[in-house]
KOLMI-890588 format. One line per 3 residues: number of its first residue (from 1); for each residue x, y, z of C-alpha. Coordinates in steps of 0.02 Angstrom, whole numbers. Example, Ala and Ser with C-alpha at 12.3 -4.5 7.8 and 13.67 -1.06 7.14 Angstrom:
<rs>
1> 615 -225 390 ~ 684 -53 357
</rs>
This chain:
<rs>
1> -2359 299 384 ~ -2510 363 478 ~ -2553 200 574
4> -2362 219 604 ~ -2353 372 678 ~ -2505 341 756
7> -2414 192 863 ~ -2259 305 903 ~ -2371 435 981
10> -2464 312 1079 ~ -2309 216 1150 ~ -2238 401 1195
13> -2402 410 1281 ~ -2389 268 1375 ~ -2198 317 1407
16> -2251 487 1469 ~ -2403 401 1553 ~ -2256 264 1659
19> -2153 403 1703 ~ -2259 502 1789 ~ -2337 369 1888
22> -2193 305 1916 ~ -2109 480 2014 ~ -2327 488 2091
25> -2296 313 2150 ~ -2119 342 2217 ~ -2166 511 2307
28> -2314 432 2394 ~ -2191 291 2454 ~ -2098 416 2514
31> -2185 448 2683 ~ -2141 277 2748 ~ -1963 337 2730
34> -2027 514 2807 ~ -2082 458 2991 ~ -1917 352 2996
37> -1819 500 3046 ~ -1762 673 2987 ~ -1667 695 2830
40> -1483 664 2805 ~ -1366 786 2735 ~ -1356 713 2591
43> -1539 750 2555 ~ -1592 936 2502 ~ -1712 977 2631
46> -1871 1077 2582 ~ -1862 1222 2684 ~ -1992 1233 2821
49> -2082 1405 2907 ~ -1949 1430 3050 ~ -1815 1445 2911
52> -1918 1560 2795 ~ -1792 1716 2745 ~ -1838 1879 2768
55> -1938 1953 2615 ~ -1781 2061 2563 ~ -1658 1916 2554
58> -1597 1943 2390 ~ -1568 1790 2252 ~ -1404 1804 2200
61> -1403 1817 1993 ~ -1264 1818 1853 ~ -1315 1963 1741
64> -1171 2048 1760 ~ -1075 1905 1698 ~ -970 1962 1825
67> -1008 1823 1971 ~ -1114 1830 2087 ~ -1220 1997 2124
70> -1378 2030 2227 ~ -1512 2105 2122 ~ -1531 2283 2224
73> -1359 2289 2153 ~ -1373 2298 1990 ~ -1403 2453 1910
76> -1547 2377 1786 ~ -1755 2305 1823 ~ -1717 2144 1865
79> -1838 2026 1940 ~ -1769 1824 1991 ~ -1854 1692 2031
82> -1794 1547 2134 ~ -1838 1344 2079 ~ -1942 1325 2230
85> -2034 1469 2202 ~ -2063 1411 2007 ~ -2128 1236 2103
88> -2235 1324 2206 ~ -2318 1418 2056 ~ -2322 1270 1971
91> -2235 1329 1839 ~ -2149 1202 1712 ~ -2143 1274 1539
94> -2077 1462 1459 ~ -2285 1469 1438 ~ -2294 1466 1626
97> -2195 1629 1678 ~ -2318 1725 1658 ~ -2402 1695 1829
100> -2217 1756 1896 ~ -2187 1916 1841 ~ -2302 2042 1760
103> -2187 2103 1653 ~ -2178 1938 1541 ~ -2296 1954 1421
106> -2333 1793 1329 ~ -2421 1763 1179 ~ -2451 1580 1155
109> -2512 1488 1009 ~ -2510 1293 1076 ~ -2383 1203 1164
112> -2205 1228 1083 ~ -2254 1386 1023 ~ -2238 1560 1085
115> -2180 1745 1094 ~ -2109 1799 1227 ~ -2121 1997 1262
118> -2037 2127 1397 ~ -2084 2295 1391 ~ -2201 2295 1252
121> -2071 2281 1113 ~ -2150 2124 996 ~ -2140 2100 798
124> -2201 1943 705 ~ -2023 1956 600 ~ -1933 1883 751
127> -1887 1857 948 ~ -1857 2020 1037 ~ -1816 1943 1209
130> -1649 1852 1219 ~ -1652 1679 1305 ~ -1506 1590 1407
133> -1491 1406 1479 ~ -1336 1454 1579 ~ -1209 1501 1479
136> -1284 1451 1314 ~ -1420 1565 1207 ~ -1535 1477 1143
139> -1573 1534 983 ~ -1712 1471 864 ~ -1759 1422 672
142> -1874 1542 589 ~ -1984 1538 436 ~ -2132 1657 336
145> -2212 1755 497 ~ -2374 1646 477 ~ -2295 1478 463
148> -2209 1421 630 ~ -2315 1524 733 ~ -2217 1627 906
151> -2028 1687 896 ~ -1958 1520 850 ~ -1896 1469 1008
154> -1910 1303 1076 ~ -2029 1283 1223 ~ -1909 1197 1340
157> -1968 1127 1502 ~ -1916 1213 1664 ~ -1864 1058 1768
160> -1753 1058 1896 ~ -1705 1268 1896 ~ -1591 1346 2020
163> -1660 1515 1983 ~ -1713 1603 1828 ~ -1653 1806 1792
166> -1786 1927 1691 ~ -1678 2053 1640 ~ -1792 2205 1586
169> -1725 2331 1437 ~ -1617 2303 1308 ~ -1475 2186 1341
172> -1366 2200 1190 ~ -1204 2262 1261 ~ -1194 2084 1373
175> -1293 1968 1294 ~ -1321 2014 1093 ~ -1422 2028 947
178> -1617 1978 978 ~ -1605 2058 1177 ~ -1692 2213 1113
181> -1832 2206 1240 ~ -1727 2098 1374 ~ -1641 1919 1419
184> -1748 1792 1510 ~ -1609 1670 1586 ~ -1622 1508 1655
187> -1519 1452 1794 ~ -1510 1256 1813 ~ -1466 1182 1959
190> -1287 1100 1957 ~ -1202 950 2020 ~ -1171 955 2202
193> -992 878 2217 ~ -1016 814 2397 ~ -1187 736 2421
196> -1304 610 2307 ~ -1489 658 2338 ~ -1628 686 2209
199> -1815 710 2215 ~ -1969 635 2091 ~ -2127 737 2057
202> -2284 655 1985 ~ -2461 764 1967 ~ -2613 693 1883
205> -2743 849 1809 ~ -2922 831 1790 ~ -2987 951 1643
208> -3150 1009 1647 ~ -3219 930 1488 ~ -3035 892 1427
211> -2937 740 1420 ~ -2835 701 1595 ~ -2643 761 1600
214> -2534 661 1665 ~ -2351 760 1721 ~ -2171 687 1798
217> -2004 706 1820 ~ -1858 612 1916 ~ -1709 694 1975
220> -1534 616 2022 ~ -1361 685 2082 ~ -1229 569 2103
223> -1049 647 2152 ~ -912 511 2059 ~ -769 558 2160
226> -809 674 2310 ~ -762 866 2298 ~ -690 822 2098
229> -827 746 1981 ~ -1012 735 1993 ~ -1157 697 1850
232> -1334 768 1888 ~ -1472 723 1779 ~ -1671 750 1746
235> -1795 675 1646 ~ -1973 742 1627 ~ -2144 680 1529
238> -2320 751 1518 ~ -2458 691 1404 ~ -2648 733 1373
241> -2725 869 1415 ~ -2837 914 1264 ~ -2984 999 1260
244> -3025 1066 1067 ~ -3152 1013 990 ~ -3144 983 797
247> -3266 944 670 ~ -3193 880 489 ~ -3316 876 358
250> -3431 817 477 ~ -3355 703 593 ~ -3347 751 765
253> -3170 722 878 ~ -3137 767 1054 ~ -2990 849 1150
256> -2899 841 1007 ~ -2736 932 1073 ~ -2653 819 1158
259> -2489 857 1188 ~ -2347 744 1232 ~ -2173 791 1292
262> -2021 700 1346 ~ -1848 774 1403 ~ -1704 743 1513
265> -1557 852 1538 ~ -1390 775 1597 ~ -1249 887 1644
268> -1069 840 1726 ~ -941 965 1846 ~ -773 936 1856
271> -655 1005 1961 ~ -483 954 1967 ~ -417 1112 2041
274> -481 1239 2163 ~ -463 1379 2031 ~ -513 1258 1867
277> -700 1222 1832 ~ -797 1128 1699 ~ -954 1095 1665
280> -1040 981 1519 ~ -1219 984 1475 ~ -1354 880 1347
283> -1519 928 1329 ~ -1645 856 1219 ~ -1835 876 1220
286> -1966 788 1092 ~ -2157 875 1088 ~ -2289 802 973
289> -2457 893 981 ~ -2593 785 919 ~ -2699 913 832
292> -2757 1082 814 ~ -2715 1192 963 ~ -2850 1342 932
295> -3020 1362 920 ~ -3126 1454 791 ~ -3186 1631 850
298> -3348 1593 744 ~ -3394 1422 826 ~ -3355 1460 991
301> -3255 1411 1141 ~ -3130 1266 1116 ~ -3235 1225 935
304> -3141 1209 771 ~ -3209 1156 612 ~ -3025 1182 534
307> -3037 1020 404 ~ -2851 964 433 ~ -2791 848 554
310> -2659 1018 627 ~ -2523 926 713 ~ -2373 1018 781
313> -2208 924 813 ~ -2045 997 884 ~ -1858 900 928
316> -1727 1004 1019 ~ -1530 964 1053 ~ -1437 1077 1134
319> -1259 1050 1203 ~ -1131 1149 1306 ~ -972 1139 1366
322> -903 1292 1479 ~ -726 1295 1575 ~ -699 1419 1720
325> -526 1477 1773 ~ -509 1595 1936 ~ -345 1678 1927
328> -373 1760 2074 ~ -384 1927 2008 ~ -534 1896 1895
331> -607 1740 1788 ~ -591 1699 1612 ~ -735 1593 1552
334> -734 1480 1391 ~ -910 1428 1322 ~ -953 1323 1174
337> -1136 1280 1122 ~ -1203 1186 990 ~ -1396 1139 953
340> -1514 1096 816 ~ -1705 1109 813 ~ -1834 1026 688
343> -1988 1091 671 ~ -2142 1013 576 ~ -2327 1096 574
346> -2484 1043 474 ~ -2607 1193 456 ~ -2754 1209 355
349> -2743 1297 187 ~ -2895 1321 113 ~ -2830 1513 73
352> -2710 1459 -39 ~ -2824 1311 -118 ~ -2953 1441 -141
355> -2824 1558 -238 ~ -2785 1402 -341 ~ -2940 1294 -365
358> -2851 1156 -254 ~ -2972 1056 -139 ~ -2908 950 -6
361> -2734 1035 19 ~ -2647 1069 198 ~ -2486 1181 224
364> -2344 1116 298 ~ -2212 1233 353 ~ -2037 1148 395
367> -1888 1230 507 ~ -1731 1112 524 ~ -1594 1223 636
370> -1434 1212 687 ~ -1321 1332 737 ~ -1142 1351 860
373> -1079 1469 969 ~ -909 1519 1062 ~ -879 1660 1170
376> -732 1682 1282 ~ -705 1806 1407 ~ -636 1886 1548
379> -708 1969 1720 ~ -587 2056 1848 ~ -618 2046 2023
382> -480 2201 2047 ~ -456 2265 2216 ~ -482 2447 2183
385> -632 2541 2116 ~ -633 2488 1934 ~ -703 2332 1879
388> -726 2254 1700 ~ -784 2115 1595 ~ -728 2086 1404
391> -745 1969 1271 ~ -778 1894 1099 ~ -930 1786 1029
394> -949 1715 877 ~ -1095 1621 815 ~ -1147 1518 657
397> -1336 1502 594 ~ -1404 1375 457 ~ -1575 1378 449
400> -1676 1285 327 ~ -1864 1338 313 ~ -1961 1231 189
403> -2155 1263 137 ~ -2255 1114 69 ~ -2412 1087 11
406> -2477 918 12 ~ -2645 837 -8 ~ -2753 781 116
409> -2913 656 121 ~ -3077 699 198 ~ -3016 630 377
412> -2906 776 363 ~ -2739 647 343 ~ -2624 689 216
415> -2532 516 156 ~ -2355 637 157 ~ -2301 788 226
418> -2129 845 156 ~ -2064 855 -10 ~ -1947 709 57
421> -2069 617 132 ~ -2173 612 -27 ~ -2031 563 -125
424> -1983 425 -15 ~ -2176 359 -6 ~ -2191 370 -190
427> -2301 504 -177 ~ -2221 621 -289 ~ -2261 549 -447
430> -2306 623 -654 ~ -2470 635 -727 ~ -2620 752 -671
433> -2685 716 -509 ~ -2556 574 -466 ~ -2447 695 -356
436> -2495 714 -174 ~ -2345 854 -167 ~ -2424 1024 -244
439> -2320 1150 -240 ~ -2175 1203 -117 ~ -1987 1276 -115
442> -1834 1269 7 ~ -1773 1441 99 ~ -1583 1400 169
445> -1523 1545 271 ~ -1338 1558 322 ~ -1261 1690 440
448> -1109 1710 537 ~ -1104 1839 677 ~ -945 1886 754
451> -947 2019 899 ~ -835 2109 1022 ~ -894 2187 1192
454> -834 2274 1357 ~ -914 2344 1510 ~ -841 2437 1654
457> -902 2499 1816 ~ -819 2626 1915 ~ -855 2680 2107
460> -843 2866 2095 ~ -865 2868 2292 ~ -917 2745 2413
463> -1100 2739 2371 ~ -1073 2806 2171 ~ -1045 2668 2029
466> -1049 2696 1838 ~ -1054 2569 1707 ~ -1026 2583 1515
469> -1033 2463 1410 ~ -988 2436 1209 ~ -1036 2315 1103
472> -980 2302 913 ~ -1074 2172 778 ~ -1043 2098 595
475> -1142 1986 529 ~ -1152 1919 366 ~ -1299 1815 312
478> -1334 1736 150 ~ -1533 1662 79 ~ -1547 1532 -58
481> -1727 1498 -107 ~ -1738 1326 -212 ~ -1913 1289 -308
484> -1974 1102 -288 ~ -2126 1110 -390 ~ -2211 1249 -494
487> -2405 1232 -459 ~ -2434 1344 -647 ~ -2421 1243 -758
490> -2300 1112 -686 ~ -2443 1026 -565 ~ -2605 1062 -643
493> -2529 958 -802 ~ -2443 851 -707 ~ -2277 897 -731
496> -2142 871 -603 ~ -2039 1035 -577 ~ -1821 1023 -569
499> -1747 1093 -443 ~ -1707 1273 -466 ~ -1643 1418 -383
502> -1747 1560 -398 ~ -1654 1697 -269 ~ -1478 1687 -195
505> -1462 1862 -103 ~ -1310 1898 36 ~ -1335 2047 178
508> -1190 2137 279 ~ -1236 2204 438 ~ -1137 2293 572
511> -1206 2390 720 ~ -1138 2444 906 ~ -1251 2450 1045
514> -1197 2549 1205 ~ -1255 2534 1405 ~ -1235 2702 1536
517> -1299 2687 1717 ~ -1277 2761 1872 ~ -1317 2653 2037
520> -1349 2760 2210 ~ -1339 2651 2350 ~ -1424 2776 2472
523> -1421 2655 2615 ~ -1360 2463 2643 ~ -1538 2407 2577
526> -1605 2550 2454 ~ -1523 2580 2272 ~ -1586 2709 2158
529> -1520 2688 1973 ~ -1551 2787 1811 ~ -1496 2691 1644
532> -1491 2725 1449 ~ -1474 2571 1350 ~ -1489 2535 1166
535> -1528 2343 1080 ~ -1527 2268 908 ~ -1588 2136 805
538> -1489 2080 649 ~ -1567 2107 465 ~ -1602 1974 332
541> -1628 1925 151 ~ -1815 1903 92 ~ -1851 1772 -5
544> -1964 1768 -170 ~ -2028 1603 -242 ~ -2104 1549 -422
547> -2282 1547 -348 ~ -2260 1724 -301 ~ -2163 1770 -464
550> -2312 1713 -551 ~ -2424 1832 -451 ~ -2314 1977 -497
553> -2239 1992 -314 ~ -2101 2091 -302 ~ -2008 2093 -120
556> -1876 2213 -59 ~ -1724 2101 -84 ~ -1644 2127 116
559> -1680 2203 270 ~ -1577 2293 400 ~ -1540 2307 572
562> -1682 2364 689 ~ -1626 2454 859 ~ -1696 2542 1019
565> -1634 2636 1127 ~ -1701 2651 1321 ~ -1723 2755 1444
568> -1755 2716 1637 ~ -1757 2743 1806 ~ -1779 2646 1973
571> -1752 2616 2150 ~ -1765 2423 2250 ~ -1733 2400 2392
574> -1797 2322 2595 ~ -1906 2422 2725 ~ -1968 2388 2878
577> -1841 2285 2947 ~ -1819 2172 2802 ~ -2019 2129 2775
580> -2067 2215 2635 ~ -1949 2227 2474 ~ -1982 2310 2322
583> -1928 2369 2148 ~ -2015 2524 2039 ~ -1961 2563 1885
586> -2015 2670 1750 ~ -1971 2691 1555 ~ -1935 2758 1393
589> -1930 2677 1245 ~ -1879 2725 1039 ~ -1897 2594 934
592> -1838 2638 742 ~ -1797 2568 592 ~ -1926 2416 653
595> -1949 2260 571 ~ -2118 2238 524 ~ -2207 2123 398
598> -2306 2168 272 ~ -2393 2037 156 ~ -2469 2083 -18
601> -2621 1945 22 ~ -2719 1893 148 ~ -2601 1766 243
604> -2512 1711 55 ~ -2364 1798 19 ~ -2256 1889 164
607> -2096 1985 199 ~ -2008 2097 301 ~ -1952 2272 293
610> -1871 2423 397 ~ -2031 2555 424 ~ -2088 2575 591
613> -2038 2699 737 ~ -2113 2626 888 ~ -2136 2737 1056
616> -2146 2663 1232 ~ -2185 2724 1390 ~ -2189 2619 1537
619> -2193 2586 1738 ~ -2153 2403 1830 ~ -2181 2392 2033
622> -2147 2219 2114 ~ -2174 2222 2311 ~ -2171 2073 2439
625> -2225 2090 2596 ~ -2155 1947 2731 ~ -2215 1994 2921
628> -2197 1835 2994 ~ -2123 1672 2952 ~ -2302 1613 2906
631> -2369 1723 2778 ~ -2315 1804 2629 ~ -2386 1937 2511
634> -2332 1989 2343 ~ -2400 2102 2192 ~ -2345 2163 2047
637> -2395 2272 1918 ~ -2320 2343 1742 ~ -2421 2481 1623
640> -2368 2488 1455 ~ -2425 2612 1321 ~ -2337 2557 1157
643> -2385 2654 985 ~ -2330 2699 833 ~ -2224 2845 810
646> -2265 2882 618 ~ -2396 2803 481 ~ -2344 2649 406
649> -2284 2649 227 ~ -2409 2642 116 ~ -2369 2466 43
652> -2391 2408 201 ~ -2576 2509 215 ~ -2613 2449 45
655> -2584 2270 112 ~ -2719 2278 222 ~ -2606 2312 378
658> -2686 2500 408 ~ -2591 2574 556 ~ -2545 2764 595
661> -2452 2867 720 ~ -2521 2853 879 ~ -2603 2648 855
664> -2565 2548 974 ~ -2430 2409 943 ~ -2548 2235 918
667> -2559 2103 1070 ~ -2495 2232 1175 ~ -2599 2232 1345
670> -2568 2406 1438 ~ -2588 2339 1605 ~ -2536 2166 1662
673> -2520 2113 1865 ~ -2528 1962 1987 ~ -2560 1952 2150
676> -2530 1814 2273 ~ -2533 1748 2467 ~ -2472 1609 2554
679> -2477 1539 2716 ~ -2395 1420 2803 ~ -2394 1330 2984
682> -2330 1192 3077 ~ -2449 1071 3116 ~ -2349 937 3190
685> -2152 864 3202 ~ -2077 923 3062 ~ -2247 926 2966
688> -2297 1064 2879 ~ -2472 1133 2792 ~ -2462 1255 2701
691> -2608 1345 2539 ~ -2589 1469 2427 ~ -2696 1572 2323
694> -2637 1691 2169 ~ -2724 1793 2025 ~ -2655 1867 1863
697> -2750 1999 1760 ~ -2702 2060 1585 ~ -2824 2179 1519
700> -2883 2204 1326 ~ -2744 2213 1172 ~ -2795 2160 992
703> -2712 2073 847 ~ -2689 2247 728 ~ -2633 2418 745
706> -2796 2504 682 ~ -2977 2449 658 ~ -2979 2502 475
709> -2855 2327 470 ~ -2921 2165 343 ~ -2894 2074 530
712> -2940 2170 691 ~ -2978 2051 836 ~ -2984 2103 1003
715> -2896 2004 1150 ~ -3026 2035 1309 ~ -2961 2076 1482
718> -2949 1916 1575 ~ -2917 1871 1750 ~ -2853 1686 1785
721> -2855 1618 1985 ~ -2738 1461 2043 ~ -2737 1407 2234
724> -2661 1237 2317 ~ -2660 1155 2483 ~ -2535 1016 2538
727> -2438 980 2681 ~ -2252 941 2678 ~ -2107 849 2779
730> -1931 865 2735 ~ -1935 727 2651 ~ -2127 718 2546
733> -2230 841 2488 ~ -2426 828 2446 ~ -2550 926 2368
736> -2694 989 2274 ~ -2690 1137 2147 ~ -2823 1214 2060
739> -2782 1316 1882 ~ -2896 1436 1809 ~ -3030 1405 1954
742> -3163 1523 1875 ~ -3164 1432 1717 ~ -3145 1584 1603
745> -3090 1566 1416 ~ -2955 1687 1425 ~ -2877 1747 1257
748> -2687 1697 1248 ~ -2641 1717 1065 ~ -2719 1762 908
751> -2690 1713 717 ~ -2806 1822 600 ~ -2833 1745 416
754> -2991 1726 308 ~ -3007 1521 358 ~ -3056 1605 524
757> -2996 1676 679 ~ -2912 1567 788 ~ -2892 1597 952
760> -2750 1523 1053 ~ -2824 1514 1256 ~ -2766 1426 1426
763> -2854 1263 1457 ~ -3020 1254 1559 ~ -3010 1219 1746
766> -2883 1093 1779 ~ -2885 990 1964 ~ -2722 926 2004
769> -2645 795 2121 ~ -2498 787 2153 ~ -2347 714 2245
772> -2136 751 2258 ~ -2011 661 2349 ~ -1826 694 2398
775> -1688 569 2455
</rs>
C-alpha cells in the first residue's frame, strides 16, 4: 500500500508538474500572438495605466443579498477585493488573504489547514467566520479540537475570483450559524454569455533551501448559444514546495512537506428569459501533503524530529445549483448545495503510547462530511422607501469523525491507517501483538438546522436609512460514539473488540439573532454608520469513549449555543477628488456563553463546554491613496484587545488551561497592518512595466490565556515583505515576485503538547517566475 501510494503521489506530481508548464509554456507563446495586433473583444483585456479608476471607485458586492450595492453603502465594515487585485498579491489560497486585509487573522497549521479569524473572536471548538462560494456556505467536518487541526474548513484555491467580500461583525441575521465574528465570501467569476476568451498562468518558485514549487492554472469560457448558454471552467495544480526537515530515529529527510493540489471548477449560466437565470456549479479539489508541516520549537527552524511519517490528505466536492427570477419588483432566488469532504491526518502519538506502554504507535484522526443545503428567498426592489429581503434555509449535517491508532515501523510508515483499511489489509487480526489497529472508536454526528430570517431598510429622509434584521434557528443534532477496539484488556491480550455503542446523546437548540443600523450618507461620497449586531454558533453533543471510561472521564453530556453581540461605528467614504478612499471603524464586542475546550490530560482526552465571557474592543482603518494613474498607495491597520471577562471554571484551571479575567484570548495579535505601493508606466505601444512592493506586520500573541498554563508559547511579532516586477501587454503578462524577502521565520500557528511544540510558519524566501496569458 505504501509503494502504492507512493506512485499516486508521484504521478499527481508529475500531473501538477505538466500543468503548470504547460499554462508557463502557453503564456510565454503568448507574445508572438501579442505584437500581432491589439486584443479582440472577445478577449478580457488586462487593464492598462490610462484606464486605472479612481481610488474611490467602489467594487460592487452582494452582502445585502439584495443585488448589487457599493460598499460605502452598506451600513456594516466591509472591505472587497477584486480578482486582479488577488493576482497582483499573488494570492491563491484562504492562507493567502492575509496580505489583503489586516483584519483577517489567520492561523495556519500546513496547507489544508487553518482558522480563519475577524475581530479577534477564535475558539479551538469550531469556525467563527462564515465562508461563501457564491451562493453556497461552505461548511466543514469537525473532530476532537487537537485532531484535524484549524476550523475544519477546506482550504480551497482562489482561482479565477471576480471579487471576494470580508464582511466584519457578526453576520447571523443574513448568513447563519458559525458568522459570529463575520462572512468571508468568494465571488467567482461567471460565464460571459457573449464572448469565448480565457487566460493560463504558470509560476515556477525557488525556495531558499526548500524544494522548487511549481503552480498553474488554465482558464476557458465558451458561450454555447450566444446571449442563452455558456460553460466556464478552471483547473489549477501546484506541487513541491517543502522545506521541513525531519529526523526519524535517526535518518535524516529533506523538505519533507511537499504539498500537492489539483482542482478545477466548472460552472454553466443559462438564460432562457430576460427575467429567468440559472447557474450550475462543480467543484472538486484533492491536497496530499507529503509529511509533517511544523517544525519542533526545541530543534529549531524548519527541524522536526517528530518519528512519524505526518501526512495530511484532504478531497472536497461541492455542488450548486441556484435559479434567479426578476419579477420586476424584486427577485426570488432558489439555491441548493450539496458537498462532502474527507479528511485523513497521521500525527505522532507518543503521548498516548507513553500513557499506555505502546511503542511505535501514530494517531490518525478521520473526518468524512457531507452535508445539503436549500434556502429560498425573496428581495424587493420596491419603488418607495422600504426595502426587504426574506427567506428560509434549511441545512443537513452528517459528520463522521473517526480516531485510530495504528502501528508504525521505525521509517515512521504505518502498514494501515483506518480501522477499514486495516481490516481490508488483514491487518486487524487476534493474538497479542498481531494487530497493527490499537485502539480507536467512530463519532457520527447528525444535525438538521432549519431557519427563518428578514431584514428591512427604511429611508427615514433622503440621506437616513435603517435596517433590522431577525433571524430565528432550530437545530437538532444527534452524536453516536461506536467503540472499535478496547486497548484494556481487549489489545494487550489480543483480543479483538465488537462493535459497541458506548454514547448516543441528542441536543435541541434554538436561538434568534437580530441586526440594527443606521447609515448617514452626509454627502454623495461620505457615509457614517453606527450598528448593533448579535451572532451564534450552534451547540453539540460530547462524546465519551471506552479508553476514557477506563480513565474515569466523565464529560458534560451537550453543549449550547454560544452568542455575541456587537457594537460599532464607522464612516467610508472618497476625498480629494476621488484619490484617497477610506474606511474607519471601531468596536465592541460581548462574547458569552463561549465554547471553550477543556481537556482533563495533556492533549488525551477533550471536550467542550459553555464558560467563557469574552470582551473585545477594537479599531480597523483601510486608506488608498491614487494621485495619478501611475501610482497607488494603500495601508491598513486593525488593533484588537480581546480578554476574558471572568475566570475560567475551575475544571477547566484544574486541566491545566489557567486563564482569568482580564487574559488575553490565545493567538490573538493586538495589532495587525499591511502596507503597499505600486507603480506603473507605459514604456512602449501598449506595453506596460509595472513593480510593486508590500509589507504585513502582526505583532506578538501566544498559544494560552495565562502563563501559569501546562502550554504557554509565545507567537513573536513578525514582519513579512513581497515585491514583483513584470511588464504586461493586453494580451501577456511577465514577472518576477519575491515572498518573504527578509527571510524571517515568522510564527503562523501553534500546537502545544508534551511531544513538543510545533510551530506552524510561512516558507523561507521564495523567487518566483512567472507568466499569464489571455485569448
Amino acid at each position: 500500500m505504501i509503494a502504492f501510494n507512493s506512485r499516486v503521489r508521484l504521478l499527481r506530481s508529475r500531473m501538477t508538474y505538466s500543468v503548470a508548464a504547460s499554462a508557463l509554456l502557453l503564456a510565454l507563446s503568448g507574445q508572438a500572438c501579442a505584437q500581432s495586433g491589439p486584443a479582440s473583444d472577445a478577449s478580457p483585456a488586462a487593464p492598462q495605466a490610462n484606464d486605472a479608476p479612481p481610488a474611490g471607485t467602489d467594487i460592487v458586492v452582494t452582502a445585502t443579498r439584495r443585488g448589487d450595492t457599493k460598499t460605502r453603502d452598506i451600513p456594516l465594515a466591509i472591505a472587497a477585493v477584486s480578482g486582479e487585485a488577488l493576482k497582483e498579491a499573488n494570492v491563491t489560497s484562504f492562507q493567502d488573504l492575509r496580505k489583503v486585509d489586516p483584519s483577517l487573522n489567520i492561523t495556519t497549521f500546513g496547507a489544508g489547514q487553518q482558522r480563519t479569524v475577524i475581530r479577534g473572536i477564535q475558539s479551538q471548538a469550531g469556525a467563527t467566520t462564515g465562508l461563501y462560494l457564491d451562493e453556497m456556505p461552505i461548511v466543514g467536518g469537525t473532530g476532537a479540537p487537537t485532531s484535524i487541526l484549524g476550523d475544519g474548513r477546506p482550504a480551497l484555491q482562489l482561482r479565477d475570483i471576480d471579487h471576494i467580500e470580508i464582511l466584519k461583525g457578526p453576520q447571523g441575521t443574513l448568513f447563519g450559524s458559525g458568522s459570529v465574528s463575520g462572512t468571508l465570501r468568494v465571488i467567482t467569476a461567471k460565464p460571459d454569455l457573449t464572448s469565448f476568451g480565457g487566460h493560463a498562468e504558470g509560476a515556477i518558485g525557488i525556495l531558499d533551501g526548500g524544494n522548487p514549487n511549481y503552480d498553474g492554472s488554465l482558464t476557458l469560457n465558451v458561450p454555447v448559444v450566444k446571449d442563452v448558454l455558456a460553460v466556464r471552467g478552471v483547473v489549477w495544480g501546484q506541487s513541491g514546495g517543502g522545506y521541513i526537515d525531519q529526523t526519524i530515529n535517526g535518518v535524516y529527510h529533506a523538505n519533507v512537506n511537499d504539498s500537492h493540489i489539483t482542482g478545477f471548477r466548472v460552472s454553466a449560466l443559462l438564460k432562457p428569459t430576460p427575467d429567468l437565470s440559472l447557474l450550475l456549479s462543480a467543484s472538486q479539489q484533492r491536497i496530499h501533503v507529503d509529511g509533517v508541516a511544523a517544525w519542533q520549537q526545541d530543534q529549531g527552524p524548519y527541524k522536526s524530529i517528530s518519528p512519524s511519517v505526518e501526512f495530511f490528505r484532504e478531497k472536497v466536492q461541492l455542488y450548486n445549483a441556484t435559479a434567479d427570477y426578476d419579477l420586476g419588483f424584486g427577485n426570488i432566488v432558489a439555491s441548493g448545495s450539496y458537498g462532502k469532504q474527507d479528511n485523513l491526518a497521521a500525527r505522532d502519538s507518543s503521548v498516548t503510547a507513553h500513557l499506555f506502554r505502546l511503542a511505535g504507535t501514530v494517531y490518525v484522526p478521520t473526518i468524512n462530511f457531507e452535508y445539503a443545503t436549500g434556502e429560498i428567498r425573496f428581495s424587493s426592489k420596491f419603488s418607495g422607501p422600504f426595502q426587504i429581503v426574506t427567506g428560509l434555509f434549511y441545512e443537513y449535517d452528517k459528520n463522521l469523525n473517526g480516531t485510530n491508532a495504528v502501528t508504525n515501523d521505525r521509517a515512521g510508515l504505518a502498514r494501515c491507517y483506518t480501522y477499514e483499511e486495516c481490516i481490508a489489509d488483514g491487518f486487524r487480526r487476534p493474538g497479542v501483538g498481531n494487530s497493527d489497529y490499537q485502539f480507536g472508536s467512530l463519532n457520527t454526528t447528525i444535525s438538521n438546522q432549519y431557519t427563518a430570517y428578514i431584514q428591512g431598510d427604511y429611508t427615514i429622509v433622503g440621506n437616513l436609512t435603517a435596517t433590522v434584521g431577525f433571524r430565528y434557528f432550530k437545530a437538532d443534532t444527534r452524536r453516536i460514539t461506536e467503540n472499535r477496539q478496547t486497548i484494556f484488556p481487549d489489545f494487550f491480550r489480543g483480543i479483538l473488540s465488537p462493535l459497541a455503542v458506548v454514547s448516543d446523546q441528542t441536543t435541541h437548540d434554538k436561538k434568534p439573532s437580530y441586526n440594527f443600523s443606521l447609515l448617514w450618507k452626509a454627502t454623495p461620497d461620505i457615509s457614517l454608520y453606527a450598528r448593533a449586531a448579535s451572532g451564534f454558533r450552534i451547540g453539540g453533543v460530547n462524546s465519551t469513549t471506552s479508553l476514557a471510561q477506563q480513565a474515569g472521564v466523565v464529560f458534560p453530556g451537550t453543549y449550547g449555543p454560544d452568542s455575541l453581540w456587537n457594537y460599532e461605528a464607522g464612516v467610508k467614504g472618497l476625498l480629494f477628488d476621488l484619490k484617497l478612499s477610506f474606511d474607519i471603524s471601531a468596536y465592541h464586542i460581548d462574547w458569552s456563553g463561549q465554547q471553550l475546550v477543556a481537556q482533563t490530560a495533556a492533549g488525551a482526552f477533550t471536550y467542550t463546554i459553555n464558560a467563557g465571557i469574552t470582551r473585545t474592543n477594537g479599531a480597523e482603518l483601510n486608506l488608498t491613496y491614487r494621485p495619478d494613474r501611475h501610482l497607488t498607495l494603500g495601508a491598513g491597520m486593525t488593533y484588537v484587545d480581546s480578554k476574558l471577562g471572568t475566570d475560567l471554571p475551575a475544571d477547566v484551571i484544574a486541566s491545566g488551561t489557567v486563564g482569568h479575567k482580564g487574559d488575553r484570548l490565545p493567538f490573538i495579535a493586538r495589532i495587525m497592518a499591511n502596507a503597499s505601493l505600486e507603480y506603473k508606466g507605459d514604456i512602449g505601444h501598449r506595453v506596460e512595466a509595472y513593480g510593486r512592493a508590500s509589507v504585513n506586520y502582526r505583532s506578538a500573541s501566544y498559544s494560552s490565556f495565562s502563563a501559569a498554563s501546562t502550554f504557554y508559547t509565545k507567537l513573536p511579532q513578525f514582519a513579512s515583505v513581497s515585491a514583483e516586477i513584470g511588464i504586461r501587454t493586453d494580451r501577456v503578462d511577465y514577472g518576477i515576485s519575491v515572498e518573504n524577502l527578509t527571510n524571517k521565520v515568522g510564527y503562523l500557528g501553534v500546537y502545544d503538547s508534551v511531544d513538543g511544540i510545533r510551530i506552524y510558519s510561512p516558507g523561507p524566501r521564495t523567487i518566483s517566475m512567472k507568466a499569464a496569458l489571455r485569448f
